[in-house]
KEZA-610819 format. One record per residue (C-alpha): x, y, z; residue in three letters; residue number from 1. Coordinates in Angstrom, 3 decimals, padded with zeros to 6 digits. Example, Ala and Ser with C-alpha at 12.3 -4.5 7.8 and 13.67 -1.06 7.14 Angstrom:
BEGIN
- xx, yy, zz, rest, nr
- 012.300, -004.500, 007.800, Ala, 1
- 013.670, -001.060, 007.140, Ser, 2
***
This chain:
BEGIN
- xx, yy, zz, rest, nr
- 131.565, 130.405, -059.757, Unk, 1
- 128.004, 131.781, -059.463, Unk, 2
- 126.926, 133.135, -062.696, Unk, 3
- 125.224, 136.192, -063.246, Unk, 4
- 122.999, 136.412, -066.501, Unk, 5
- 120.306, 138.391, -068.441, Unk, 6
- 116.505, 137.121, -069.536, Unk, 7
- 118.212, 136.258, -073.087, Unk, 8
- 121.408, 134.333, -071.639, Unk, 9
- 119.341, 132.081, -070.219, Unk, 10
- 118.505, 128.675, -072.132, Unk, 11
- 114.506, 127.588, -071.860, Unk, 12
- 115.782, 124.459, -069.909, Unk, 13
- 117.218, 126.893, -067.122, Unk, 14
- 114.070, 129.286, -067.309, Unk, 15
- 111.749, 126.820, -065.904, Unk, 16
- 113.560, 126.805, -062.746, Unk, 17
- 113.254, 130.461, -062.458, Unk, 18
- 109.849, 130.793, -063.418, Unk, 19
- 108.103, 130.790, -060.440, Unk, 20
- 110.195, 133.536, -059.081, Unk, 21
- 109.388, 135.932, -062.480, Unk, 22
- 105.670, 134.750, -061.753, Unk, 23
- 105.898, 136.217, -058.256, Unk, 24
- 107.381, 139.326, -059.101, Unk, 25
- 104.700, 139.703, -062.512, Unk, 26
- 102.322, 139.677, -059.727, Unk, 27
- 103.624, 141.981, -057.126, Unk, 28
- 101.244, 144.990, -058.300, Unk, 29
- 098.311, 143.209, -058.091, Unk, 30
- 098.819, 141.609, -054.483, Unk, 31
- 096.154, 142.546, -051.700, Unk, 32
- 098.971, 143.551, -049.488, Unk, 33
- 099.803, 146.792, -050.053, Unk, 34
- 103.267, 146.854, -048.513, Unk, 35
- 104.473, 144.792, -050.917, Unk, 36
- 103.159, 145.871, -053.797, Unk, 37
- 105.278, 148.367, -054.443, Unk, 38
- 108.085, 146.515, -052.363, Unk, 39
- 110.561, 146.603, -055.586, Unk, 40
- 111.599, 150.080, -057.615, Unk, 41
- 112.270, 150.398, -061.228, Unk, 42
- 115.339, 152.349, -059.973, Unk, 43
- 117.793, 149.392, -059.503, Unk, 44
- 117.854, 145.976, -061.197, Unk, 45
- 116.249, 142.950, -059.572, Unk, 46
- 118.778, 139.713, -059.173, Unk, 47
- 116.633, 136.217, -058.601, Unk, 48
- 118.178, 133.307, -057.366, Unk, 49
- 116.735, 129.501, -056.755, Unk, 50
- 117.963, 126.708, -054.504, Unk, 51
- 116.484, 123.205, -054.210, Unk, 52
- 115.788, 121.355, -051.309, Unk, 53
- 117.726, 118.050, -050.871, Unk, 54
- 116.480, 114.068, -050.095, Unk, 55
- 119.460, 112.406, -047.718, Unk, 56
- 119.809, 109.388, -049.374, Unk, 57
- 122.278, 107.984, -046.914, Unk, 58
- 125.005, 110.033, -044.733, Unk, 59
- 122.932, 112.187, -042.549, Unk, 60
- 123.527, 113.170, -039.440, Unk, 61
- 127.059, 111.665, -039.639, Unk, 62
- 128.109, 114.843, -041.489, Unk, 63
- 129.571, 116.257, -038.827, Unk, 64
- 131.260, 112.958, -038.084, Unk, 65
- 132.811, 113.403, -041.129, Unk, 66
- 131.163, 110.826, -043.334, Unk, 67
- 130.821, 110.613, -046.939, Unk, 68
- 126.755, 111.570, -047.441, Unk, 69
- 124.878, 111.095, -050.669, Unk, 70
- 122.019, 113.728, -050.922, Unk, 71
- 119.576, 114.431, -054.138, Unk, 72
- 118.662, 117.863, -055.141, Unk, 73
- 114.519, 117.770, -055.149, Unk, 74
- 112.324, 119.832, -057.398, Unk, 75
- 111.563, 122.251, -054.537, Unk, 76
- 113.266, 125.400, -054.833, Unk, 77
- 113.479, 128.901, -052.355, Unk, 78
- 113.462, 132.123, -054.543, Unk, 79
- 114.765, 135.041, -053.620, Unk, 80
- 114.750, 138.052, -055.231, Unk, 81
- 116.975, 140.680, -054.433, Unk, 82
- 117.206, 144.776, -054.892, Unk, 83
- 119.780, 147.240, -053.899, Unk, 84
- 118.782, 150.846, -052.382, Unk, 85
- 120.264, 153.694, -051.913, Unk, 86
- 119.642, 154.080, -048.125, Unk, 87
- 121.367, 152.322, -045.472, Unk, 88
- 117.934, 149.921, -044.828, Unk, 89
- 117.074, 146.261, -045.355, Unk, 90
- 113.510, 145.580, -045.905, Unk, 91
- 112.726, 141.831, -045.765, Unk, 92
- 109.458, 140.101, -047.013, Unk, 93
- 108.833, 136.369, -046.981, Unk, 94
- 105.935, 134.458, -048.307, Unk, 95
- 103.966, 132.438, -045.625, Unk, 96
- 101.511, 130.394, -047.068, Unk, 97
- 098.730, 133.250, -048.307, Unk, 98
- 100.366, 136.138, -046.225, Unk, 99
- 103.471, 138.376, -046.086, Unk, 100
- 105.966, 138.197, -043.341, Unk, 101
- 107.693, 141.478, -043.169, Unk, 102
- 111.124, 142.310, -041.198, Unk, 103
- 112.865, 145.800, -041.189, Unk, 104
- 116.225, 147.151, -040.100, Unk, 105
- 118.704, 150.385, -040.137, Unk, 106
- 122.030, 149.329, -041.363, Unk, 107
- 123.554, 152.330, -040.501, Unk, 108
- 125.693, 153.025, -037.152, Unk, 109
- 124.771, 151.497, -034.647, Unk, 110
- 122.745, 149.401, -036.122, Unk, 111
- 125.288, 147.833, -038.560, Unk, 112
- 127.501, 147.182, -035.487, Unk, 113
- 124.980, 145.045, -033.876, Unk, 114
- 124.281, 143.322, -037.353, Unk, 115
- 128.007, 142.493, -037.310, Unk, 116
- 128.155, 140.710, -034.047, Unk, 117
- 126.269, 137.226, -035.437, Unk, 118
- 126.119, 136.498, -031.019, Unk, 119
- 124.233, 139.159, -030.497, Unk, 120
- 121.901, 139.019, -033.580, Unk, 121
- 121.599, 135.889, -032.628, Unk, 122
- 119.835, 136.469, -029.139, Unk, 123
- 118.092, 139.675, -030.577, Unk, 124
- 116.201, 137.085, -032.846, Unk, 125
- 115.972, 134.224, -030.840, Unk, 126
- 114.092, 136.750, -028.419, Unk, 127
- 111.408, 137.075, -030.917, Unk, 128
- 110.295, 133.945, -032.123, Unk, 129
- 107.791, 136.428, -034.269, Unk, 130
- 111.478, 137.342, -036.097, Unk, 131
- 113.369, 134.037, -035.909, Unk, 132
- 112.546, 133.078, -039.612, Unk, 133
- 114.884, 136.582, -040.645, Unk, 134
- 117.929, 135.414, -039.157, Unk, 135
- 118.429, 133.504, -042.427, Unk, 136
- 118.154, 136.361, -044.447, Unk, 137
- 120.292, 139.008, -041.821, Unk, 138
- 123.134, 136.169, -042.006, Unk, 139
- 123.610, 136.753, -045.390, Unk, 140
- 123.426, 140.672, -045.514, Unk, 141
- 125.876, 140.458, -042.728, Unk, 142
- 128.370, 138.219, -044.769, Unk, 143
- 127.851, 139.908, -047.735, Unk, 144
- 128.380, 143.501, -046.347, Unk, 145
- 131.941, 141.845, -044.665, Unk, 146
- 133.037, 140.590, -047.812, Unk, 147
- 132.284, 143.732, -049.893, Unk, 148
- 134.967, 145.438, -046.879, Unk, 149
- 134.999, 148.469, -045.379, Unk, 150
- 135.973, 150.930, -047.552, Unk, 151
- 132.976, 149.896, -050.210, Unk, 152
- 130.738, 149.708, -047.362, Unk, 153
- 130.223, 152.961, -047.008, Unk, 154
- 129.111, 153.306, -050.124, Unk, 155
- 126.938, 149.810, -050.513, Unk, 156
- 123.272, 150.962, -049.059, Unk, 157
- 120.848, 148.700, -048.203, Unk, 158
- 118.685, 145.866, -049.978, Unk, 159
- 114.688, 144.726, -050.354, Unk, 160
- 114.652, 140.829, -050.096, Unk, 161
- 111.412, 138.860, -051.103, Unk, 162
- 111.500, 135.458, -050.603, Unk, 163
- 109.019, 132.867, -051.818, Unk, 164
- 110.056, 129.438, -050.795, Unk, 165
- 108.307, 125.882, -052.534, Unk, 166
- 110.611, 123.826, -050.458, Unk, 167
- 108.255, 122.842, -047.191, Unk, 168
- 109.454, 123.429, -043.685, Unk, 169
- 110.268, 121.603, -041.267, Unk, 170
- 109.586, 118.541, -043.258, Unk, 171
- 113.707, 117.022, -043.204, Unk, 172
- 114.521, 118.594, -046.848, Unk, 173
- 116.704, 121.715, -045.877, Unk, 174
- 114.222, 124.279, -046.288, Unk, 175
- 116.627, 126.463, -044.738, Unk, 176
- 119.284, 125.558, -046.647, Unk, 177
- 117.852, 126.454, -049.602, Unk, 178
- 116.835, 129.875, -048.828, Unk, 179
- 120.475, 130.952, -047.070, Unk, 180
- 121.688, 129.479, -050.311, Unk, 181
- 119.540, 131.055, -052.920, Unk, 182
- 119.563, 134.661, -051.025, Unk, 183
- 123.537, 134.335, -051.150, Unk, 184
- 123.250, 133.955, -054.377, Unk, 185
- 120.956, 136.841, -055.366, Unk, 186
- 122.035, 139.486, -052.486, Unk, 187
- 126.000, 138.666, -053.165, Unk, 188
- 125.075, 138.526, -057.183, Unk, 189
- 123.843, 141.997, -056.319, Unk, 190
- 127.098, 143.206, -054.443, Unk, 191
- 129.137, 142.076, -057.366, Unk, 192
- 130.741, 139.346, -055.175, Unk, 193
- 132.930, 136.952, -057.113, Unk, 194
- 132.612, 133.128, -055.104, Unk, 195
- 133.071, 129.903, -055.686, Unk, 196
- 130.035, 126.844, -055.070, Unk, 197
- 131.843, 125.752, -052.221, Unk, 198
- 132.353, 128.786, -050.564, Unk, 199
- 128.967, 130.460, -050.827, Unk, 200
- 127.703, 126.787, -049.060, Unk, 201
- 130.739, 127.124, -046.251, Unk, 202
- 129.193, 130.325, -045.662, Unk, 203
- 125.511, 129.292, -045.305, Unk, 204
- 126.621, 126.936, -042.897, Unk, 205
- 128.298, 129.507, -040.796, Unk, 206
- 125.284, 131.715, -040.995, Unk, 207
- 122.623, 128.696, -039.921, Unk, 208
- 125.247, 127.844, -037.273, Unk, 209
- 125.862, 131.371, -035.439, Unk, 210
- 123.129, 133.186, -036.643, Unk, 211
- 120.370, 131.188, -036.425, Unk, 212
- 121.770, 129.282, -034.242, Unk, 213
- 121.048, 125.286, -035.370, Unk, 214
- 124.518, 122.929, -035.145, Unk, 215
- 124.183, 121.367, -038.740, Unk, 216
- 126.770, 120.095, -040.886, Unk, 217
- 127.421, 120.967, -043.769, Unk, 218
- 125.712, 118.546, -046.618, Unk, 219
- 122.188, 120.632, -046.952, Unk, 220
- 124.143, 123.709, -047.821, Unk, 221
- 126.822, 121.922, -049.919, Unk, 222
- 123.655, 120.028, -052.169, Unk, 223
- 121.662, 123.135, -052.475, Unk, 224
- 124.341, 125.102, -054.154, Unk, 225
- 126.420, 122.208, -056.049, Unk, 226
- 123.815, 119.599, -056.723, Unk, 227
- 122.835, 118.433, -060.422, Unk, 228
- 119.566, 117.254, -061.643, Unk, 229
- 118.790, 113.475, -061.090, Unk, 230
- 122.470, 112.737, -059.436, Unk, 231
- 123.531, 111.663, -056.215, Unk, 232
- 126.074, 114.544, -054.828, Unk, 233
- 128.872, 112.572, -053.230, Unk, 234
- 130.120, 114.046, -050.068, Unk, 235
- 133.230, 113.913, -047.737, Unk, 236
- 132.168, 115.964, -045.043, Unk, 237
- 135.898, 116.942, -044.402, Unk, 238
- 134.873, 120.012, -043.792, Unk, 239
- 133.213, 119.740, -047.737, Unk, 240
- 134.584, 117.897, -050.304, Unk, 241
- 132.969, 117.054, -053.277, Unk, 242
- 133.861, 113.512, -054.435, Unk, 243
- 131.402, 113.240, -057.562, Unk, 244
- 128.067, 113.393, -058.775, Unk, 245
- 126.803, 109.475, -059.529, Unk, 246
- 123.712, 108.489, -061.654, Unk, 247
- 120.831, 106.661, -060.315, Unk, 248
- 120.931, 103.404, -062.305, Unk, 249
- 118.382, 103.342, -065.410, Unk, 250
- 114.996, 101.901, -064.097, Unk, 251
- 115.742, 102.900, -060.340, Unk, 252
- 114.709, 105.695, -058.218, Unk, 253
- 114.617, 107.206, -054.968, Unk, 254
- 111.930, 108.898, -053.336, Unk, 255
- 110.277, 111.045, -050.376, Unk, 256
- 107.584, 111.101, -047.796, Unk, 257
- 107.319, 113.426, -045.607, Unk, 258
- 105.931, 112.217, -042.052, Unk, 259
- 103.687, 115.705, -041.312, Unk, 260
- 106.086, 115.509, -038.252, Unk, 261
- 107.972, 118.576, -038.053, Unk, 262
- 111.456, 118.783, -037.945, Unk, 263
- 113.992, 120.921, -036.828, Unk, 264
- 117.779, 121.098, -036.701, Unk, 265
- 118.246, 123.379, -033.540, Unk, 266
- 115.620, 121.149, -032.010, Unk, 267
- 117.066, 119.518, -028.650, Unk, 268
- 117.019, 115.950, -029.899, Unk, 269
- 119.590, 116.721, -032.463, Unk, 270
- 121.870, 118.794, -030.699, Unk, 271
- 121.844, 115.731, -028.092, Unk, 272
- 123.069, 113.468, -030.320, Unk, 273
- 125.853, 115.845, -031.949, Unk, 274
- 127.192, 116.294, -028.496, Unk, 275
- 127.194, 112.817, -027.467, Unk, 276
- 129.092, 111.591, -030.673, Unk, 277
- 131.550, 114.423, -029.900, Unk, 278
- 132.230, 113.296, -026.465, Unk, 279
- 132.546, 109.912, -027.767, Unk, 280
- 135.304, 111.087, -030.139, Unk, 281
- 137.149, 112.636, -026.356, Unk, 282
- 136.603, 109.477, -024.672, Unk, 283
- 138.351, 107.795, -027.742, Unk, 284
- 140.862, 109.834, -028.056, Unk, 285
- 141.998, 109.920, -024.917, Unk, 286
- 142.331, 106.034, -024.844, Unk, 287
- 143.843, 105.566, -027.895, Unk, 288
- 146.976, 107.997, -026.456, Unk, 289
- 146.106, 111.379, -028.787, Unk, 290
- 147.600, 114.520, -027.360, Unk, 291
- 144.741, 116.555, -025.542, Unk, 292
- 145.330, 120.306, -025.428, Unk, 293
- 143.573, 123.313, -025.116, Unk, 294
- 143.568, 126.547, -026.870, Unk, 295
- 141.724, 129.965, -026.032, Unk, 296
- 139.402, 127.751, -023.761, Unk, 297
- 138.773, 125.270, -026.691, Unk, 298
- 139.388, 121.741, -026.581, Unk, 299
- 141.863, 120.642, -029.165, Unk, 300
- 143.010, 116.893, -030.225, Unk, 301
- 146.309, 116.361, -031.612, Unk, 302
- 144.687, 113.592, -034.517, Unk, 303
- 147.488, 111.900, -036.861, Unk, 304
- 145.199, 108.935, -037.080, Unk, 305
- 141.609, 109.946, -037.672, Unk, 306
- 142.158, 113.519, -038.558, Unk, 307
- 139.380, 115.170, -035.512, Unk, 308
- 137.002, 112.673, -037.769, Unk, 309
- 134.991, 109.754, -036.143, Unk, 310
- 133.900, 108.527, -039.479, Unk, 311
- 137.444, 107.759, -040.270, Unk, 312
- 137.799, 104.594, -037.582, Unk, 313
- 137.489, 101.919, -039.383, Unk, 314
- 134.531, 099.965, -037.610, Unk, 315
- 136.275, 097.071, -037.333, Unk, 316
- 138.849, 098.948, -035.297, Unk, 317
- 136.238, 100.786, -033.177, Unk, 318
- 133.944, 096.783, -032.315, Unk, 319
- 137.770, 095.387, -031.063, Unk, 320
- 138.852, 098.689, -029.288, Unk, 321
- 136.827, 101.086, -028.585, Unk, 322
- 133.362, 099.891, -028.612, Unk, 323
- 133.231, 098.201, -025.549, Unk, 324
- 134.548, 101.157, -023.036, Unk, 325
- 131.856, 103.822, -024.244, Unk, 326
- 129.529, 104.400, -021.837, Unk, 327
- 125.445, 103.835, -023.121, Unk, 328
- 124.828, 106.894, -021.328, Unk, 329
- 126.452, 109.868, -019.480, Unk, 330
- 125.702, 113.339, -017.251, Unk, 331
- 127.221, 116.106, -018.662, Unk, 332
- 128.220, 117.039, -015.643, Unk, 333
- 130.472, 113.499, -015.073, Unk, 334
- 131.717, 113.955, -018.627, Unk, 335
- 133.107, 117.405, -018.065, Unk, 336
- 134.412, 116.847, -014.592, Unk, 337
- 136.938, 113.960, -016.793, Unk, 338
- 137.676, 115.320, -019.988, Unk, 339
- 137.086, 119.225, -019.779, Unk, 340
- 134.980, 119.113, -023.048, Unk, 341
- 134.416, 118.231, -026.993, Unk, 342
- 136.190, 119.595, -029.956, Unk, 343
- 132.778, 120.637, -031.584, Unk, 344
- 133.115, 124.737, -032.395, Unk, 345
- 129.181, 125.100, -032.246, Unk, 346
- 127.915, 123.093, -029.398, Unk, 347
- 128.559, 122.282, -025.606, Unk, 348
- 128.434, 120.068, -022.710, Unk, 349
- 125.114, 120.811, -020.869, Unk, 350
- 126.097, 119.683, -017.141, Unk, 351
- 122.468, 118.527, -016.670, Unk, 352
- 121.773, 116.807, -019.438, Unk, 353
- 122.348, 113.009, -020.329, Unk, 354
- 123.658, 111.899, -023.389, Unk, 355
- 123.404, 108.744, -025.176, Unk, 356
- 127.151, 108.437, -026.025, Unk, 357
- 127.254, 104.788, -027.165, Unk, 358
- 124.607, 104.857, -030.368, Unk, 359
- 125.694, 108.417, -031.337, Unk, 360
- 129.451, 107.534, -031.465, Unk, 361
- 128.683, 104.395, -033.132, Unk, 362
- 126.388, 105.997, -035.601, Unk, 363
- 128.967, 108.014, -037.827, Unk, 364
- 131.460, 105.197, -037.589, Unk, 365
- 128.737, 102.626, -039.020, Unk, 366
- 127.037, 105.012, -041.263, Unk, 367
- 130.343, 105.788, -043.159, Unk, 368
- 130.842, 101.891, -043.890, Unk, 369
- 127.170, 101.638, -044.636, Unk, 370
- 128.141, 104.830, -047.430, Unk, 371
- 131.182, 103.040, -048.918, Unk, 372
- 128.898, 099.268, -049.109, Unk, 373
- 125.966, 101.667, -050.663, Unk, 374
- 128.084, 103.453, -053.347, Unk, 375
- 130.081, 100.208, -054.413, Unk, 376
- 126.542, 098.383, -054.942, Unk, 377
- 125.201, 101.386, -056.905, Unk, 378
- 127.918, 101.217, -059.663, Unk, 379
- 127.225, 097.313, -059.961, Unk, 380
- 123.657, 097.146, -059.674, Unk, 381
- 123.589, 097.538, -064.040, Unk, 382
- 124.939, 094.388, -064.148, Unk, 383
- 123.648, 092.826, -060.508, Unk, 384
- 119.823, 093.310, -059.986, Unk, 385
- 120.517, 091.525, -056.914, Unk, 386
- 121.826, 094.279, -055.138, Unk, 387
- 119.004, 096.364, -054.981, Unk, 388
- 118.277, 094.110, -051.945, Unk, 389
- 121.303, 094.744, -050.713, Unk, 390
- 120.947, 098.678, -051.362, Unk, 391
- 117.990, 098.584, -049.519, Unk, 392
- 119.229, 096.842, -046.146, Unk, 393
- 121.920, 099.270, -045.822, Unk, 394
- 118.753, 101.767, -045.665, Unk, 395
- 116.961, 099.993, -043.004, Unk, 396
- 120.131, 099.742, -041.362, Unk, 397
- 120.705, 103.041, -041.479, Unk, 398
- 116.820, 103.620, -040.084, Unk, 399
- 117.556, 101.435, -037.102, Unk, 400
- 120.708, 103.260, -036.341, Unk, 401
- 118.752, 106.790, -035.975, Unk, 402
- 116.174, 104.873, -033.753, Unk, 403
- 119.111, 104.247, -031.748, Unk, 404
- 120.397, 107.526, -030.963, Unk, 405
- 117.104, 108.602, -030.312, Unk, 406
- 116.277, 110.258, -033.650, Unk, 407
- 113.206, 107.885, -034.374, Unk, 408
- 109.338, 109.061, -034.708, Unk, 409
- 106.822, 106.994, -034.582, Unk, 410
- 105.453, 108.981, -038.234, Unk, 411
- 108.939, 107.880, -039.934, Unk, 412
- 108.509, 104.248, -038.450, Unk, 413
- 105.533, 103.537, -039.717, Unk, 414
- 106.462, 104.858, -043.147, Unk, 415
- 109.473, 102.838, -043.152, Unk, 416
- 107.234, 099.441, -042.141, Unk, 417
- 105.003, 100.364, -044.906, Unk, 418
- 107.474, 100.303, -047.150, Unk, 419
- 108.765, 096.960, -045.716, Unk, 420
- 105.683, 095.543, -046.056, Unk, 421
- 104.906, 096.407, -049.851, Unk, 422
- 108.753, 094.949, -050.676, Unk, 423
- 110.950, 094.097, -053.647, Unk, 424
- 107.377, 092.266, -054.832, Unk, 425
- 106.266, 095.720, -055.051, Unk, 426
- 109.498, 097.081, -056.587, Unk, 427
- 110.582, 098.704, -053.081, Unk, 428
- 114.057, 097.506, -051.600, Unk, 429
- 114.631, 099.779, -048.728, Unk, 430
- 113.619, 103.208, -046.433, Unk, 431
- 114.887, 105.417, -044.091, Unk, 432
- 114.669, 108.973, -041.866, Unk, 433
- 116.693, 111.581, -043.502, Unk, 434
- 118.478, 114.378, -042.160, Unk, 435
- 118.394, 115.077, -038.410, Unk, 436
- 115.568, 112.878, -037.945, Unk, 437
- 112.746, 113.143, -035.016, Unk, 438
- 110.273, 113.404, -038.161, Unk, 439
- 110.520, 114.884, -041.376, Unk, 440
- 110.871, 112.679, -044.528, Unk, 441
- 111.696, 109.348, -045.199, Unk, 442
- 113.879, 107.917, -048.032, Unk, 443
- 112.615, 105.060, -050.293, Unk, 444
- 114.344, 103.313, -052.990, Unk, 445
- 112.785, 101.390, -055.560, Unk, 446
- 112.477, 100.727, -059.367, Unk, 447
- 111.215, 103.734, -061.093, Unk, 448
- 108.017, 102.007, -062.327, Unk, 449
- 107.257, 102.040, -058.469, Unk, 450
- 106.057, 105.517, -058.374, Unk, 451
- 102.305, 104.303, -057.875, Unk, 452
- 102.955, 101.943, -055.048, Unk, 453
- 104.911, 105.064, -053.202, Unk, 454
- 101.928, 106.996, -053.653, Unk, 455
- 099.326, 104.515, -052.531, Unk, 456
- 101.511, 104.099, -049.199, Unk, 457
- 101.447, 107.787, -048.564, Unk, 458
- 097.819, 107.668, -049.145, Unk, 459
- 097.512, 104.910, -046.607, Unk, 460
- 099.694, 106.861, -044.211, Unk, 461
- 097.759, 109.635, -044.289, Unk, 462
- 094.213, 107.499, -044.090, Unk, 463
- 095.817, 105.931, -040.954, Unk, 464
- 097.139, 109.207, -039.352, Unk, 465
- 095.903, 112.338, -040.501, Unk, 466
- 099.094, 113.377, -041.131, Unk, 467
- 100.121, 115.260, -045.034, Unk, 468
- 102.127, 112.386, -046.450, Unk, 469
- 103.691, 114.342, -049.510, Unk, 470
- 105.440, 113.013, -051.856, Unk, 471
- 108.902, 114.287, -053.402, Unk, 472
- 109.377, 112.371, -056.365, Unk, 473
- 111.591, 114.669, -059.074, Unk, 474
- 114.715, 116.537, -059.169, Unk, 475
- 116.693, 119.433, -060.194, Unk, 476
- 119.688, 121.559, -060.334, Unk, 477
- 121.762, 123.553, -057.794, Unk, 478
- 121.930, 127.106, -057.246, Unk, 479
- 125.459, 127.267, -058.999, Unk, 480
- 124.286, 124.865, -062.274, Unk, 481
- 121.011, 127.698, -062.672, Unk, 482
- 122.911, 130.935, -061.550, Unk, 483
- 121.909, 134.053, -061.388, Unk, 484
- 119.186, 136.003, -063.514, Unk, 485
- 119.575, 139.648, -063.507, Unk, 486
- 116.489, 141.655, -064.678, Unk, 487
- 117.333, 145.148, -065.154, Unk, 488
- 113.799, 146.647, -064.652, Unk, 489
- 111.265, 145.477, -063.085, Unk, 490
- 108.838, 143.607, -066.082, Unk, 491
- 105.498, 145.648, -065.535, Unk, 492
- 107.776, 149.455, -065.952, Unk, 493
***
């Protein structure tokens, strides 16, 4: 569950990972923008959340394959701070660098009815790209006012929502993520909604999938909410199941670089490759004799053997079977004329489009065996320095396989080669992309003493391409592990 506590509940561990949320709200009077600073009343207590951003380790995109992913909760958090009012209004604000963001709406009839229907919020926001970055935060008033139901809604008024986020965008570390999760977390803290870890992350996912609109799995979500400090979050992506939270070995570590390429999940390289590895899992199905249905217009496999899952075809079985009659690349419009369409709930078929169906079936089914090799060398590398060599080639393994599909950049490539090039001499074993890839942030393992060498490549990257080159290099705890601090006035009444 999602606790709920006061200033004096809270253990000086936890308070550091609130503290720059309390630091934005001290300074709320004194802010040049005058909207906001009196954005808050001393009326109503003031719930503030934090979620970290994550570093894929290995997994990625084969979440929605159904892969096991192992993902790091960084040091970057999203706060959110969140206020109930009496009117039927939600008044967002979101930091942007030096300036305010501001987004209003009525929730009261009709309004709330068009908040309700995630489609059509949806297009109203994807209309705007001015008002794209509230979708987030409308996702989660919408859930939230659902689950309060209807005969408390009446009587539930509207919220203020101020978000100040650390974790950057668009850089591959779920930036998103972390703010659906944290303003869960503060708006449903505020509703007096009672949920589990898992379920506030199933329902982030549903809101960056129909409201905003971007076809991610469900690891980011999953890691921001139920991640621990300086652990590996073990993953079956089945829809979510958490299998364990494993220790980086003493005197090892794994960190970022971001690429100053920008990334983004609804972007159309991504959602190419999601499609493809769906219509790879049709093509297979059909050939290995599953039972192809459909159901209110929905494709639907009949799966004893693999469960709807590609990651669960053994890739021995998939070389010898099924390998070989995948086609490297097919119109959508040939695809749907055969097989009628995927089994993916949140994306489709374009008949105009080509998709690389080969590499992005293969992907998940590789990536999965790469996960189980990577997690068996972890636990022995105590007692086997050798393996970190190992650990690492899974990585650049794993780097190859997203230049495959497509998902490459030539920012992440040459971060990876840089890391190649320093080597275990160095104390650096292996890199990849992370996350959807085309950009963002690479991953780098390497002995913890390593930390300089990491930084002198990013320096170097950014000498040779003007590019930022940060550096993401700590961790911390999930939303659920911090909970929720509840400030009943507002600290300068």
């Amino acid at each position: 569950m999602i606790r709920v506590r006061g200033p004096l509940e809270v253990a000086e561990s936890d308070r550091i990972w609130f503290q720059p949320g309390l630091d934005r709200l001290a300074a709320l009077p004194s802010d040049p923008d005058p909207r906001i600073r009196g954005f808050f009343t001393p009326d109503q207590p003031v719930f503030l959340a934090r979620a970290p951003g994550r570093l894929d380790v290995m997994g990625g995109i084969a979440d929605y394959s159904g892969a096991q992913v192992l993902e790091l909760p960084l040091d970057r958090s999203a706060q959110v701070l969140a206020q109930r009012q009496a009117a039927p209004w939600c008044e967002i604000a979101t930091r942007r660098g030096s300036r305010w963001d501001r987004f209003e709406t009525g929730l009261d009839a009709p309004a709330a009815t068009a908040l309700a229907d995630a489609a059509a919020l949806h297009r109203r926001l994807a209309a705007n790209p001015a008002e794209r970055w509230a979708a987030y935060l409308l996702g989660v008033v919408q859930v939230c006012r659902r689950a309060v139901g209807t005969q408390a809604l009446a009587s539930l008024g509207g919220f203020r929502l101020l978000v100040d986020s650390a974790v950057p965008e668009g850089k591959g570390v779920a930036s998103s993520a972390a703010i659906e999760v944290a303003a869960m977390s503060a708006v449903g803290a505020s509703c007096g909604l009672v949920t589990t870890r898992t379920e506030l992350a199933t329902a982030c996912q549903w809101i960056e999938n129909h409201v905003v609109g971007a076809p991610c799995g469900i690891m980011d979500q999953i890691t921001s909410a139920c991640g621990l400090s300086d652990r590996l979050l073990l993953l079956r992506c089945q829809p979510g199941t958490i299998e364990g939270h494993i220790e980086v070995p003493a005197g090892y570590r794994f960190f970022g670089i971001e690429s100053g390429i920008r990334h983004e999940v609804a972007g159309a390289d991504y959602g190419t490759v999601r499609t493809a590895a769906f219509m790879g899992y049709r093509i297979i199905a059909e050939a290995a004799g599953l039972t192809v249905g459909r159901k209110r217009g929905e494709v639907r496999v009949e799966d004893p053997l693999w469960q709807g899952y590609l990651a669960n075809i053994p890739l021995v079985e998939y070389q010898k079977r099924f390998e070989a009659i995948l086609p490297s690349k097919m119109a959508g419009a040939d695809f749907l004329e055969r097989y009628g369409g995927i089994t993916d709930s949140v994306t489709r078929v374009e008949p105009g489009r080509s998709y690389p169906v080969k590499s992005a079936t293969a992907h998940p089914i590789g990536e999965q065996a790469r996960v189980s090799r990577f997690i068996s060398l972890l636990e022995q590398l105590p007692r086997r320095p050798e393996a970190a060599e190992e650990l690492g080639s899974l990585m650049y393994e794993a780097h190859e396989s997203y230049g495959a599909c497509g998902l490459g950049s030539d920012g992440t490539d040459r971060l990876v080669a840089l890391v190649t090039e320093a080597g275990p001499k160095n104390g650096l074993f292996g890199a990849k992309i992370t996350g959807g890839g085309s950009g963002g942030t690479v991953a780098v393992f390497g002995a913890a003493e390593s930390a300089s060498v990491v930084e002198e490549i990013a320096a170097r990257y950014r000498r040779e391409t003007g590019r930022a080159g940060e550096v993401f290099s700590r961790s911390s705890p999930g939303a659920a592990e911090t909970g929720v601090l509840r400030l009943a006035q507002v600290p300068w009444r």
